[in-house]
C-alpha positions, 0 to 999 in steps of 0.5 A: 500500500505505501508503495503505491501511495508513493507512486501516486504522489510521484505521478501528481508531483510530475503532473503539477510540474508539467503544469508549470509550462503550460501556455495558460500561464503559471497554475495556482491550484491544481484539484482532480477528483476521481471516482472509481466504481465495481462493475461486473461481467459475467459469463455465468448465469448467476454473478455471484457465488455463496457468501457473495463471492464473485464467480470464478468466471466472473470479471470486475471492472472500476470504470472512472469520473474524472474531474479536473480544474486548474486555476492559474495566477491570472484568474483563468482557468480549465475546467475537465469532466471525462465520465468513462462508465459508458465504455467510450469516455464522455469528455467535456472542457470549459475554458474561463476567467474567475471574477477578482472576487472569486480568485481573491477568496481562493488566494484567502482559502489556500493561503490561511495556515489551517489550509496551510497545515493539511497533510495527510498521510497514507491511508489504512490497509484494507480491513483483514476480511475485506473481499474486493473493493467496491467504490473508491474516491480519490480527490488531489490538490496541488497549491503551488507556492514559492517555497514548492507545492503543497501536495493533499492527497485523500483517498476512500475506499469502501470494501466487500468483506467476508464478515457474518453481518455482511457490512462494508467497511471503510479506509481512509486519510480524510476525517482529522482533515474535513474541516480545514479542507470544508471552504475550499471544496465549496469553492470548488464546487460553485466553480465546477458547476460554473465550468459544467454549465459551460462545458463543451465535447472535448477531446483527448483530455489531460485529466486522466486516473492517476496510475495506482490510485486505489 
């Protein structure tokens, strides 16, 4: 598990850098989000074996939503949605400008030393019983600041597992962090519905599942 966080972390790091060149101007914040969920074929006529187990000739698939947003120092930013569940990825792509306002209430969020303070660790092993990984969700910020960026990282999986009661269970890094993370996800949010409202069919997208994600 710690080495495919790593890896992770490498992979994000590598991405902010590239962002650094791009023509849009200087990145201020980077935030991706991605969504992972089971789905099964089967080739037998039931899908699942006694206790809920998947059938041997049964085969699990996590089909992704990606959701990117990077915000430059100049207020522009780019807005990335690529829903791959249909088989054929769904891609949409909103270019745009915050209003002085919106850029000045994010340079506030990620500049308060709470925000500051985020880091989180890797998150836990699955649980010993767990059967196979049901929903993951993994969401990425990078503040690029003078002294380098400040990478957060939370990831939640939920399990499948092999108890008697038959409930999921969970690991994750993000509770000891929820509240200072809270205002800058909602600004994310009213920024994202902006970016859908004006988002366009896109082509290959940037925004792609980050290798070892879950």
């Amino acid at each position: 598990m710690k080495m495919i966080y790593l890896t992770l972390v490498f992979c994000l790091c590598a991405t902010a850098g590239w962002a650094q060149e791009n023509a849009e101007g200087k990145p201020l914040v980077k935030y991706q989000r991605t969504n992972a969920y089971m789905e099964m074929e089967s080739a037998s006529p039931h899908a699942q074996g006694l206790g809920g187990m998947v059938s041997q000739h049964s085969t699990l698939h996590y089909p992704t939503i990606n959701t990117c947003l990077t915000v430059y120092e100049n207020g522009d930013y780019v807005f990335e949605k690529i829903d791959e569940r249909s088989g054929k990825p769904k891609v949409k792509v909103a270019k745009g400008t915050l209003a002085p306002a919106e850029l000045q209430q994010l340079q506030s969020i990620v500049n308060e030393q709470s925000f500051r303070s985020i880091s989180p660790g890797p998150p836990a092993d699955p649980p010993e019983d767990a059967v196979r990984l049901k929903e993951g969700e993994l969401v990425a910020t990078t503040v690029v600041r003078p002294e380098g960026p400040q990478q957060i990282i939370f990831l939640k999986r939920r399990y499948a597992t092999a108890g008697s009661s038959g409930l999921d269970k969970f690991s994750s890094n993000w509770e000891k962090f929820d509240k200072p993370m809270k205002p800058f996800l909602a600004w994310e949010k009213d920024v994202e519905k902006k970016g859908q409202s004006a988002a366009k069919d896109g082509a290959a997208p940037s925004c792609v599942s980050p290798e070892g994600a879950f």
